[in-house]
MINULUM-62644 format. One record per residue (C-alpha): residue in three letters; x, y, z. Coordinates in steps of 0.5 Angstrom, whole numbers, plus 2048, in hexadecimal, padded with zeros to 3 digits. Last residue first. Layout:
<rs>
ALAXYZ ...
</rs>
This chain:
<rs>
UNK87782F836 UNK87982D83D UNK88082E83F UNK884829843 UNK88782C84A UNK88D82F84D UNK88A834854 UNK88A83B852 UNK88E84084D UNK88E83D847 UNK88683D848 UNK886845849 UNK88084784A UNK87E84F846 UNK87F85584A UNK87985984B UNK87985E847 UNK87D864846 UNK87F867840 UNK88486C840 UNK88587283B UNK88C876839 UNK88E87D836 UNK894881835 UNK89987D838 UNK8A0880838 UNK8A787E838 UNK8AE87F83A UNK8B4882837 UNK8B588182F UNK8AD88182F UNK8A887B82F UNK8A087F82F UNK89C879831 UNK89587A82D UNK89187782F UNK892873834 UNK88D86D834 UNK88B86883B UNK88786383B UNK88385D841 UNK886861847 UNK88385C84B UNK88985884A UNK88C85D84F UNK89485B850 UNK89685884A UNK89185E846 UNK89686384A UNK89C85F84A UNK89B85F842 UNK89A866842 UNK8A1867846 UNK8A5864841 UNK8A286783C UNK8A486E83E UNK8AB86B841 UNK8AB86983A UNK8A986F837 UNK8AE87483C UNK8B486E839 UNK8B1870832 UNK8B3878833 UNK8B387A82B UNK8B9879827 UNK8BA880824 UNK8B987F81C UNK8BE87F816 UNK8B987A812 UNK8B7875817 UNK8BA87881E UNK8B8872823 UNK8B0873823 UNK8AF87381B UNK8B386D81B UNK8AE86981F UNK8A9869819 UNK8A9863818 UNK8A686181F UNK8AB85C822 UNK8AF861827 UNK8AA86482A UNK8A785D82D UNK8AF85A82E UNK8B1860832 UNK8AA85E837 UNK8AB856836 UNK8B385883A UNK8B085C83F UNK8AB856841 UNK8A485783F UNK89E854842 UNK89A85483F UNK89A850837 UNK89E854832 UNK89C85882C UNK89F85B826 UNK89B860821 UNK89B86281A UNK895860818 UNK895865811 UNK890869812 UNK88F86A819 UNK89686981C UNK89A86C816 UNK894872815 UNK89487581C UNK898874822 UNK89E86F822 UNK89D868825 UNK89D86582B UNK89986082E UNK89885C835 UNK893856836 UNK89085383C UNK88D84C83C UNK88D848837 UNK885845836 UNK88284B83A UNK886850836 UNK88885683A UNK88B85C837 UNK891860837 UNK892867833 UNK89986B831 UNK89987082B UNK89D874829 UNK89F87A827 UNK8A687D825 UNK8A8882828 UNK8A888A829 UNK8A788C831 UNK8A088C834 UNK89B892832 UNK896894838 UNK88F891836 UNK889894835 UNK882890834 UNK87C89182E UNK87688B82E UNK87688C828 UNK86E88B827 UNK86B89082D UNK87189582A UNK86C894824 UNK87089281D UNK87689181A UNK879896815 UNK87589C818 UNK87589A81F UNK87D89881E UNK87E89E81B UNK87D8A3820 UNK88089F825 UNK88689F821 UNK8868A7820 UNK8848A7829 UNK88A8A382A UNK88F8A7825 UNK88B8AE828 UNK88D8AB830 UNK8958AA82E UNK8998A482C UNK89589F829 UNK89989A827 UNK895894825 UNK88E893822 UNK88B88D822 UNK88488A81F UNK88788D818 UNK884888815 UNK88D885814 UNK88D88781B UNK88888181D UNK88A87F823 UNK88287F825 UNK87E88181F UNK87987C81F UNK87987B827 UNK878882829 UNK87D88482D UNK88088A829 UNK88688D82A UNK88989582C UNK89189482C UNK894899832 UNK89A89E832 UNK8998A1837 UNK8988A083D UNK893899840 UNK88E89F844 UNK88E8A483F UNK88D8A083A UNK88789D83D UNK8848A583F UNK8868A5837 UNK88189E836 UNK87B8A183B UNK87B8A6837 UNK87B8A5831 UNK87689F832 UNK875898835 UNK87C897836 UNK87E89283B UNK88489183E UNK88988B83D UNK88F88A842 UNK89588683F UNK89587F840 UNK89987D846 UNK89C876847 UNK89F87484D UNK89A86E850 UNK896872854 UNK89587784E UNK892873849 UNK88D87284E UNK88D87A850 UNK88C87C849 UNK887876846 UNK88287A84C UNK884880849 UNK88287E841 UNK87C87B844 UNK87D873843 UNK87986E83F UNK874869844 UNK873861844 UNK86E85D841 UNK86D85A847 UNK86B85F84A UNK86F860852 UNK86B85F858 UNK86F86385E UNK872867859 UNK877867852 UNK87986D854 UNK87A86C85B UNK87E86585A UNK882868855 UNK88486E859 UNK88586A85F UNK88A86585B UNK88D86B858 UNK89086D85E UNK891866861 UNK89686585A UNK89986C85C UNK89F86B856 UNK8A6870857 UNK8AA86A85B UNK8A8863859 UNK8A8867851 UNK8AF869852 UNK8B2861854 UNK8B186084C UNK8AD85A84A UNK8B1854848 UNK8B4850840 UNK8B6849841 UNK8BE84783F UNK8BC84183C UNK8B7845838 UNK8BC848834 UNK8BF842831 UNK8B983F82F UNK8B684582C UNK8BC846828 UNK8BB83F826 UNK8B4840824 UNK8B684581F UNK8BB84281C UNK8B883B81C UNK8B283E818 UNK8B7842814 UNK8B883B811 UNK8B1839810 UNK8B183F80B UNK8B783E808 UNK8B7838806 UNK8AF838803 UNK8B183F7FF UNK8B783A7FC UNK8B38367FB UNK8B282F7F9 UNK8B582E801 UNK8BA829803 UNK8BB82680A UNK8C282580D UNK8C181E813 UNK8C981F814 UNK8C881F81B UNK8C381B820 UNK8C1820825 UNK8C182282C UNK8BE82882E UNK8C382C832 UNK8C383382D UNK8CB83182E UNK8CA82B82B UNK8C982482D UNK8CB81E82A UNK8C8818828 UNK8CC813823 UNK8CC81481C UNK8CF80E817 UNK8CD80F811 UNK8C9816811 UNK8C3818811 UNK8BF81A80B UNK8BA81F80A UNK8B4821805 UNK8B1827803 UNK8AB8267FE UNK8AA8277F6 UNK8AC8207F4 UNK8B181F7F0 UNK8AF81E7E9 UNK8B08167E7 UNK8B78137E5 UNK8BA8117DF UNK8BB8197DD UNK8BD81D7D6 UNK8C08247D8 UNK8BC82B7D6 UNK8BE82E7CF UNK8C28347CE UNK8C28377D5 UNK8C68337D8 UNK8C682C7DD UNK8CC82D7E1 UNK8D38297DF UNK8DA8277E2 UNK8D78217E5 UNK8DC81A7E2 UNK8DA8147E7 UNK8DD8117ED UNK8D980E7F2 UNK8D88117F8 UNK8D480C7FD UNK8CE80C7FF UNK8CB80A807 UNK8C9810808 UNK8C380E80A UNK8BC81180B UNK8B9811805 UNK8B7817803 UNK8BC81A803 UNK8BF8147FD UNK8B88157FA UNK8B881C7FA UNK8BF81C7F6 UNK8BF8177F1 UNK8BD81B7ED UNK8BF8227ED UNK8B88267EC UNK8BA82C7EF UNK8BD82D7F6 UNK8BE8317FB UNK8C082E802 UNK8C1830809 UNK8C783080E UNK8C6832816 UNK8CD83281A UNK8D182E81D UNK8D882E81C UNK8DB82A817 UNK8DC823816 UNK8D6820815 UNK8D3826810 UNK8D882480B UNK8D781E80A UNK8D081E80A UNK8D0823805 UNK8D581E802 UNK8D1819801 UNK8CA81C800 UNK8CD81F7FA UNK8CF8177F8 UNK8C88157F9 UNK8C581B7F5 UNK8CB8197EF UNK8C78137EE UNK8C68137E7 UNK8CA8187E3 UNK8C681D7DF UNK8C781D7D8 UNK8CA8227D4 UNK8D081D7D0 UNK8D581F7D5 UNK8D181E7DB UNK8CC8227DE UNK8CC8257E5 UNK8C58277E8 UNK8C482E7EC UNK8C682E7F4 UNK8C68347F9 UNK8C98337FF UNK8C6838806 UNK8CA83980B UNK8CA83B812 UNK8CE83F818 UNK8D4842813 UNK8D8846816 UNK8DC841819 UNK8DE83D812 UNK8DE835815 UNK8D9834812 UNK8D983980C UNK8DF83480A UNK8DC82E80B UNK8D782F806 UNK8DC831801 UNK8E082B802 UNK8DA827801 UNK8D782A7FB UNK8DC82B7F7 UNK8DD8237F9 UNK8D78227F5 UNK8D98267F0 UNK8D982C7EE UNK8D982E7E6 UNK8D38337E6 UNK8D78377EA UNK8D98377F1 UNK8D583E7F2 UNK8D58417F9 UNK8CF8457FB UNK8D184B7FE UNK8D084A806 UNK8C984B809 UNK8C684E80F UNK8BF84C810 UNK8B8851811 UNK8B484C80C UNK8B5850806 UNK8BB851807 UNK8BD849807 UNK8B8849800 UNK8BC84C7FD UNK8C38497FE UNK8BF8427FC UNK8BD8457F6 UNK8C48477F5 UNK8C58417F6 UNK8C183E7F1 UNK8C38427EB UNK8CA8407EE UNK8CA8397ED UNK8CF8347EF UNK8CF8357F7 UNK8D083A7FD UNK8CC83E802 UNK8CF841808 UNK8C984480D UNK8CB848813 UNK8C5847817 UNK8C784681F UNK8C9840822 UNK8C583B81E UNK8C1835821 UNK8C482E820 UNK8C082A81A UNK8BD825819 UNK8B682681D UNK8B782D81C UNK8B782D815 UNK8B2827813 UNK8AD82B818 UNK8AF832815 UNK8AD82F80E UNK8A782C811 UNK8A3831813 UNK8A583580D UNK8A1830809 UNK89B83080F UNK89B83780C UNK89B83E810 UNK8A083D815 UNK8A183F81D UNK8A883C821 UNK8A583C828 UNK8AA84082C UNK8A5843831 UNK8A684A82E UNK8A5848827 UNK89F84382A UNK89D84B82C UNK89E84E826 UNK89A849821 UNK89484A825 UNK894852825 UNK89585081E UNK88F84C81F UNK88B851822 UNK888850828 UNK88184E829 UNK88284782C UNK87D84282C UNK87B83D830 UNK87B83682F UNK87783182C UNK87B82F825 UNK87682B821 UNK87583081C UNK87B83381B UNK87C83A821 UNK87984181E UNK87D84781D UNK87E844816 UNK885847815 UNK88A843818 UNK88583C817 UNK88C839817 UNK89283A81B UNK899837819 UNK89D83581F UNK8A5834820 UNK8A7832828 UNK8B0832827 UNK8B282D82D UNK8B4830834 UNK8B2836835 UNK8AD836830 UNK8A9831835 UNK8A883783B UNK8A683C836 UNK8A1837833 UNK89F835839 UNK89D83C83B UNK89B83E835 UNK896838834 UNK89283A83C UNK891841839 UNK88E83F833 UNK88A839836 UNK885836832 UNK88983982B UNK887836824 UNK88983581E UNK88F831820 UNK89682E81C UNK89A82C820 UNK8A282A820 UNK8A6828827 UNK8AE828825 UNK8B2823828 UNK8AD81E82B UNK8B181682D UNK8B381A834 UNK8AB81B835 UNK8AB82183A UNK8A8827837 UNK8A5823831 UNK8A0820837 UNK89E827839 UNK89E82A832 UNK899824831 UNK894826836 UNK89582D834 UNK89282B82D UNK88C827830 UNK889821832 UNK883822835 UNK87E82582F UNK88382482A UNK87E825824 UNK883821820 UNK88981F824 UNK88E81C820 UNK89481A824 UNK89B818821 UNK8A0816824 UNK8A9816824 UNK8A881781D UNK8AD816817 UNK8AF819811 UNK8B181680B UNK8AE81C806 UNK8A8818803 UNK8A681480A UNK8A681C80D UNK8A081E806 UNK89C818808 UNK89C81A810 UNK89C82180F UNK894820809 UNK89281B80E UNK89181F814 UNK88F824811 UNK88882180E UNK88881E815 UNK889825818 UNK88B82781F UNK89282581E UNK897823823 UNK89E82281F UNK8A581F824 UNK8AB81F820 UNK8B181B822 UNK8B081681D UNK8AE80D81C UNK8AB80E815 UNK8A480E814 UNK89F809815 UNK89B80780E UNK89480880E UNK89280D811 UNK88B80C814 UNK88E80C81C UNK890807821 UNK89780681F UNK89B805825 UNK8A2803825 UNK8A380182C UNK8AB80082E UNK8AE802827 UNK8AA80A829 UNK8A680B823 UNK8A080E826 UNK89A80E822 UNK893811823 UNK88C811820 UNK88881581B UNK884818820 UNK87C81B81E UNK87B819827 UNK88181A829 UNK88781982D UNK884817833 UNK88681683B UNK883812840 UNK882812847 UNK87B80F847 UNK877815848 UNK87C819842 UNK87981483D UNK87281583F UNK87281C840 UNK87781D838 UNK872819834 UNK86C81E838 UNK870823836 UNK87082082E UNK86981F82E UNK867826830 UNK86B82882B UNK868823827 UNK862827828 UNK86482D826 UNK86882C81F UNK86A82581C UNK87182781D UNK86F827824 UNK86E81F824 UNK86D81A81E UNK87481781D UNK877811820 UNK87E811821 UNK87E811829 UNK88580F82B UNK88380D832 UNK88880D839 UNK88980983F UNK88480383E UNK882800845 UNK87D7FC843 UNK877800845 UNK87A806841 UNK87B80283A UNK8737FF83B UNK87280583C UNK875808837 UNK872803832 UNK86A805834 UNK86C80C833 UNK86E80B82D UNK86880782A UNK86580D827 UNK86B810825 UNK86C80B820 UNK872806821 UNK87A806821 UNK87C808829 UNK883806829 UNK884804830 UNK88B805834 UNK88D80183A UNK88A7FA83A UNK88A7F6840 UNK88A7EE83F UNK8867EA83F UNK8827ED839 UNK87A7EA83A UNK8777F083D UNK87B7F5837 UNK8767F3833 UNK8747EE82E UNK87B7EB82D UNK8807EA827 UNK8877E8829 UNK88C7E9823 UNK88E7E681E UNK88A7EB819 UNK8857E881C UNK8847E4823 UNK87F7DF826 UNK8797DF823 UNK8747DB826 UNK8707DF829 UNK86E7E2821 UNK8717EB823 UNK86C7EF822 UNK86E7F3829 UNK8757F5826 UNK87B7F482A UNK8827F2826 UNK8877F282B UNK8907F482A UNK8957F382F UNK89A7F7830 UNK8A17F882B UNK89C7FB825 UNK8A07F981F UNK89E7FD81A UNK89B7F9815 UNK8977F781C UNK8947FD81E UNK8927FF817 UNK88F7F9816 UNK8897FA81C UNK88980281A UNK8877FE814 UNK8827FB816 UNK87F80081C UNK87E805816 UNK87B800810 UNK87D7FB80B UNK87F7F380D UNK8787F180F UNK8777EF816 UNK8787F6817 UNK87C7F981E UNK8777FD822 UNK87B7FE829 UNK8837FD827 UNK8867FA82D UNK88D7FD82F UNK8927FA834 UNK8987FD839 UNK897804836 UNK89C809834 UNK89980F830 UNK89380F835 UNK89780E83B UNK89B813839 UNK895818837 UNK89481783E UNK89C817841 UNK89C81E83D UNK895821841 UNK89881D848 UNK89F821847 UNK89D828844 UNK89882984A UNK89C82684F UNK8A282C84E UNK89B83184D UNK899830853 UNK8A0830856 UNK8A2837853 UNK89C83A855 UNK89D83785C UNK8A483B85B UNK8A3841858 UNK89D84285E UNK89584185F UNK893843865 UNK89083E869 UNK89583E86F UNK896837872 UNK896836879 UNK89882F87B UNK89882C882 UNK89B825883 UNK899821887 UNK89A81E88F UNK898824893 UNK89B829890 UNK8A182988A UNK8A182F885 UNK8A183187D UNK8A083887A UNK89E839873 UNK89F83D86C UNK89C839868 UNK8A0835862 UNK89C82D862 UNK8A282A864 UNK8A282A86C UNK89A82986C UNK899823867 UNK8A082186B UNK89C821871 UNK89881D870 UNK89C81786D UNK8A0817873 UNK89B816878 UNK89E81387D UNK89F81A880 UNK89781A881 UNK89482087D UNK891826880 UNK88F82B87A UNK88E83287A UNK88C836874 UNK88D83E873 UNK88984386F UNK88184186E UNK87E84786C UNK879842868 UNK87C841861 UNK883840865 UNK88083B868 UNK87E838862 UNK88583985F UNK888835864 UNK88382F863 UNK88582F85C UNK88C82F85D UNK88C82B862 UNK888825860 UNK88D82485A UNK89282485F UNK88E81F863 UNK88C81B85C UNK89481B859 UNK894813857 UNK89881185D UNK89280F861 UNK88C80C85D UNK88C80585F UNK88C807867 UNK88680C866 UNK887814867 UNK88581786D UNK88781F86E UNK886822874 UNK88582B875 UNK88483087B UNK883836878 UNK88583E878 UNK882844877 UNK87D84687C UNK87984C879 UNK875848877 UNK87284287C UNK87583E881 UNK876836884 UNK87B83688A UNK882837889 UNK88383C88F UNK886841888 UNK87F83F885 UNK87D83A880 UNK87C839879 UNK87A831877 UNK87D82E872 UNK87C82886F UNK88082286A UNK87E81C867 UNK881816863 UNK88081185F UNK87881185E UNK87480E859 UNK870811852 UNK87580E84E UNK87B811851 UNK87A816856 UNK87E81B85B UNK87981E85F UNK879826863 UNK87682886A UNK87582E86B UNK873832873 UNK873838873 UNK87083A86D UNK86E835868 UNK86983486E UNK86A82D86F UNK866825870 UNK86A81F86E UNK86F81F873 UNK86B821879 UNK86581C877 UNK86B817877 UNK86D81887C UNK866818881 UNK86581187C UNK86A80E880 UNK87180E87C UNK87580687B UNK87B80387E UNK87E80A882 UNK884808886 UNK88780F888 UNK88A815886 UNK885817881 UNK889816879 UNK88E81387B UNK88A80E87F UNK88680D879 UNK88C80C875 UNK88E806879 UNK887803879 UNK887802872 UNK88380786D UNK87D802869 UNK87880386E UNK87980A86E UNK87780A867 UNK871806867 UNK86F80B86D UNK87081186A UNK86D80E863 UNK86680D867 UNK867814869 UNK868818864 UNK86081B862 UNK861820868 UNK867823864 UNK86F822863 UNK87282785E UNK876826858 UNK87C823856 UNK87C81F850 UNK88281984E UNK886818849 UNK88C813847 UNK893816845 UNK89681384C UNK89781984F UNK89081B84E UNK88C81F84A UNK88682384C UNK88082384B UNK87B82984E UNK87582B852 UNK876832857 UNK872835851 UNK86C831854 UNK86C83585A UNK86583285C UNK86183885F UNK86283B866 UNK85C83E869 UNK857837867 UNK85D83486C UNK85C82B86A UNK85682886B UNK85382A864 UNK858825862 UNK85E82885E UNK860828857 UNK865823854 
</rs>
């Protein structure tokens, strides 16, 4: 909402200050400033507050404001006088204002730095978070506007107020003069208010997608008259599933005198509905949406399911369409999964909701799938229904304009009925925000995400968000460091899913493999190795195992303590006459259950080969067959394949839970339903998905015990030092662009934070390049700057071990000859650092997710084969030994091949120190130490250069709020 032309012309509307926010109640809200414009819904809403809240908020009875009041309340410098709104459709529900003031409490200008702020939130909307909300931007605001210190009196009998304060994490001080209480809160962000904005933030975005997933009523807006049609069968999906709350049928074209469809009331508009509806399923042309969500808004529908299509799919203009979907959705506190969406499911016995195209609703499950493609919605729901797999819900979000990926990972973090939380994303609108709640979500419940679009450099069509130019390797890396477990297929999303579902985690990855094939065990045995995992030699229990083979094998890998999980291989028995035996995969799955039941816990998986009997009877979910007695002393062989009665197994994994299972919980303190084994087709598949759960149970157990940065760096680090030195560099108006730094001026930087870099002198001419040696000592190494040779030996750009004045002059010599013109090379002279390895170490900062940290060897591994590794900034020691160590050239710097290790706790403390430097100085925008010369003792940087610019904002960081795409 722009100002009047009455408001300050000097101090133009903030509309950056606008935003929506979520409440503790999952309902949303918009927060923005008051205007000139405000003050007939000023007055409407202080009519709406009761006498007791007013006399709370100014100490005495106050029935109504004079036109002086609200003068004063709609009327603001945006300096040092703000006041900020909470709306809902339009309307106030709460208020709140600051006005700076000097320490005599009188009303002040800069460079005062302390106000006097009151809140005023209306009766009906009490409790739902609105004050803290308020404070939080109101807070930033001030801070925006040199602003550091509030100062509040609140009546004693105000307890709700002075609980907004209490809880909110700011350093404050409290006393008691003359009948109030006096609060003075510092605004400075702390651990503890950051803790507490993200606390609320996580529990109001999950109780939003719960109120999405669990409503009270749910009316399908454009359902048919005719049987057919988006909004009809939504309408029959609902009741096939046997939806628990009541169900309406809205459509405008609706005859008057038709009073139910499908057995359920059928209504106009939602205005005829008695009753409150809490989630409307949007199924109409998106020209007439706008229309149903204000009819959905106007009746007090807390959240939409907008499954019509046309919008930024389509290209610029519905983009536009979609943003404006969103505004008028957000303006009267409601949330959407959509538009383009295929729908939602929760299976949950006290809701059982089935408000999407799929057909038939899945199992009852612990795995939650959020997928922002319909096409792939599809595809996991049909291939989980075919291998016996259950889900918790399901949301499909299409072009996920409000509704996103973190949202589901902030309901996943907290729903008991969700084990293991799959997504499949093509986009990422807040990376920096996904791998916190993914790190936060991991470590308590396995997270699996397989990206699309990896390699497009460009977002789907239809998904309006930001893009990140980092690498996808590098993103890779940082969901490894964030515990997300990274897979490339929705197929291998689903093998870990099923895994780690049914499955407790292994304790390390000792692998024993057992079955009646050896082929396919060594097939099993390799594919372990291939996947980093420890395995056992197969055992072979012959062609001529039976069922009870089986058990009694299982059982004693079980209960084998150097044995952490187990992989059963299985190919079909034949009878005596060379036929298959029907039913010998329900009697298999028996005793593999049997056995699992009674050992101890650890994760079994299966490999089979068309047995028959066997996929059905896992797929089944029941364990409920009985061993029957029947001669199985021979495997298909190589003469001829068996005759079969039953059809070809299908090619996908499937699982079985055991009779009689009850909940337990294992040590990785997720509570599971044992006995659920899932089979795989292959053993590649198998032990993929395995090596999954190794890697992310390793990952666990590490992160219960959280890594910390070294008291050293507090002592040996001059944060003010290089804070000056930035701000002198940068200037009084800095460029936008930013600025690249001389190597002195990169020196003294690096050097505030105890990295020193080798001086480098230049060396225009012979001359000038011994009078350089001379300086540094001898031996020297002569180099080229110039940007296409630069770190270039194998062009010969680097000369090395020079020892005297005629080796310098020779090689200068020759550089000119071979190179080009001094004016060209851009010569300097360097003393020599002891022999090492060289390696690189650079931190950059990406404006979607934030500061990263990379490693890698210099040179060929790092530039042509990508061998890199990366960590978000900033750095724990723990992430710093894991960054050199997951390169794959890691060897070559702990004595590869008869070599000295080299000094990796000096590399550390280096990237540790870099990490705190970019941390510290987001101006620092890039850094590149090229190359770090890592000796047996110790270690040297040759080379480095830093970016400055103007740091970019930090979203993750300031007051919580919804994105705006």
């Amino acid at each position: 909402m722009e100002p009047s032309p009455e408001q300050s012309p000097h101090h133009a509307y903030p509309d950056h200050w606008e935003a929506d926010v979520v409440l503790r109640d999952g309902g949303t809200a918009r927060i923005r400033p008051i205007t000139t414009d405000d003050a007939e819904r000023l007055v409407s809403f202080y009519e709406q507050v009761s006498d007791e809240s007013k006399y709370y908020r100014f100490f005495a009875p106050y029935p109504r404001l004079s036109d002086r009041d609200v003068h004063r309340f709609t009327h603001h410098d945006y300096v040092d006088r703000v006041g900020l709104a909470v709306t809902i459709g339009g309307e106030f529900i709460g208020t709140v204002r600051y006005d700076r003031i000097n320490e005599q409490g009188r009303p002040a200008s800069a460079p005062a730095d302390e106000a006097e702020v009151a809140f005023l939130v209306q009766d009906a909307h009490q409790g739902r978070g609105v004050a803290s909300a308020l404070l939080e931007h109101i807070a930033a605001v001030a801070r925006e506007r040199g602003i550091r210190r509030f100062a509040a009196e609140v009546l004693p009998a105000n307890n709700k107020m002075i609980k907004v304060f209490r809880d909110a994490g700011y350093t404050q001080r409290r006393s008691f003069e003359d009948g109030s209480v006096h609060l003075t809160l510092d605004l400075e962000p702390t651990e503890k208010s950051l803790a507490v904005q993200r606390g609320r933030e996580q529990r109001a975005e999950a109780r939003s997608v719960q109120r999405l997933l669990a409503p009270g009523s749910v009316a399908v807006i454009g359902t048919g008259r005719t049987p057919g049609g988006v909004g009809r069968t939504v309408l029959r999906n609902l009741l096939a599933a046997g939806f628990t709350g009541r169900t309406y049928a809205v459509n405008r074209a609706f005859d008057e005198g038709l009073a139910t469809l499908d057995g359920v009331p059928a209504h106009r508009s939602l205005g005829e509905i008695d009753e409150q509806v809490d989630l409307a399923v949007i199924a109409v042309p998106a020209h007439r949406v706008p229309e149903a969500v204000a009819d959905c808004g106007e009746h007090g529908v807390q959240g939409l399911v907008v499954l019509s299509a046309g919008y930024a799919e389509r290209g610029s203009a519905g983009r536009e369409l979609q943003r404006e979907l969103v505004r008028q959705a957000r303006s009267y506190g409601m949330r959407i999964i959509g538009p383009n969406a295929f729908g939602i499911i929760n299976t949950a016995e006290s809701v059982r909701l089935n408000a999407s195209l799929a057909p038939e609703s899945p199992a009852r499950g612990r795995i939650g799938l959020f997928t922002q493609s319909g096409a792939i919605g599809i595809a996991l729901l049909s291939g989980l229904h075919r291998r016996g797999a259950g889900l918790s819900s399901f949301i499909s979000a299409g072009n996920r304009a409000d509704v996103s990926g973190n949202d589901f990972l902030q309901y996943s973090f907290e729903d008991q009925d969700t084990d293991v939380a799959l997504l499949y994303l093509e986009s990422l609108g807040n990376p920096r925000k996904f791998t916190r709640l993914a790190r936060r979500t991991a470590a308590v419940k396995p997270v699996v995400v397989v990206k699309g679009a990896r390699h497009s450099g460009t977002n789907p069509p239809g998904h309006a968000v930001p893009v990140s130019r980092i690498p996808d390797a590098t993103v890779s890396a940082l969901m490894r460091q964030a515990g997300v477990i990274r897979v490339d297929t929705v197929t291998e999303m689903v093998d870990a899913g099923l895994l780690l579902a049914g499955q407790p985690l292994p304790a390390g990855p000792r692998v024993a493999i057992l079955g009646n094939s050896e082929s396919l065990g060594l097939l099993t045995y390799d594919a372990c190795l291939a996947e980093g995992l420890r395995p056992r030699p197969p055992r072979d229990l012959t062609t001529a195992a039976s069922p009870q083979d089986f058990k009694d094998a299982l059982a004693e890998a079980l209960a084998d303590g150097t044995c952490d999980a187990v992989i059963v291989t299985a190919i079909p028995w034949v009878g005596e006459n060379g036929e298959a035996e029907t039913g010998d995969g329900e009697v298999l799955a028996a005793a593999l259950h049997g056995a699992a039941a009674g050992s101890p816990a650890k994760p079994v998986a299966v490999v089979h080969v068309e047995i028959g009997g066997l996929a059905e009877a896992l797929a089944a979910a029941s364990s409920t067959a009985a061993p029957r007695t029947r001669p199985t002393t021979l495997a298909a062989q190589p003469s001829g394949p068996p005759a079969t009665t039953t059809p070809p197994t299908p090619t996908e994994p499937a699982t079985v839970e055991a009779a009689g299972a009850s909940g337990t919980e294992e040590a990785d303190g997720i509570e599971r339903t044992p006995g659920r084994i899932p089979a795989y087709p292959a053993a590649e598949r198998a032990v993929r998905a395995l090596a999954e759960a190794v890697k992310y149970a390793q990952w666990r157990r590490q992160a219960a015990t959280p890594g910390k940065v070294p008291e050293f760096l507090d002592e040996t680090t001059d944060e003010p030092g290089a804070a000056a030195l930035i701000d002198t560099l940068l200037g009084a108006t800095p460029d936008p662009r930013g600025r690249s730094l001389t190597h002195d001026e990169a020196r003294e930087l690096l050097g505030r934070y105890g990295i020193p870099v080798r001086p480098t002198l230049p060396a225009p001419d012979p001359e000038t390049a011994v009078a350089a040696a001379a300086r540094l000592g001898y031996p020297v190494a002569l180099k080229t700057t110039a940007p296409h040779l630069r770190h270039r030996a194998d062009l010969g750009g680097v000369r090395l071990d020079l020892a005297d004045e005629d080796a310098l002059r020779r090689a200068y010599g020759e550089f000119t000859e071979l190179l080009g013109k001094p004016a060209e090379l851009l010569p300097v002279v360097q003393s020599m650092a002891p022999r090492g390895v060289d390696t690189v170490v650079r931190a950059s900062i990406d404006a979607a997710a934030g500061a990263i940290l990379s490693f890698g060897l210099a040179g060929a591994p790092s530039e042509l084969l990508g061998d890199t590794a990366h960590r978000l900034v900033p750095a724990t020691d723990r992430d710093a030994a894991e960054l050199i160590r997951s390169i794959k050239a890691a060897p070559v710097l702990f004595g590869w091949r008869g070599s000295a290790p080299v000094d990796t706790p000096a590399l550390e403390e280096l990237l540790l120190r870099l990490s705190r430097l970019v941390d510290d100085h987001p101006e620092v925008v890039s850094v590149a130490l090229e190359p770090v010369v890592v000796a047996p003792q110790g270690l040297t940087v040759l080379g480095a250069s830093v970016r400055l610019a103007p740091p970019p904002p930090r979203g993750d960081l300031g007051p919580r709020r919804l994105p705006n795409y």
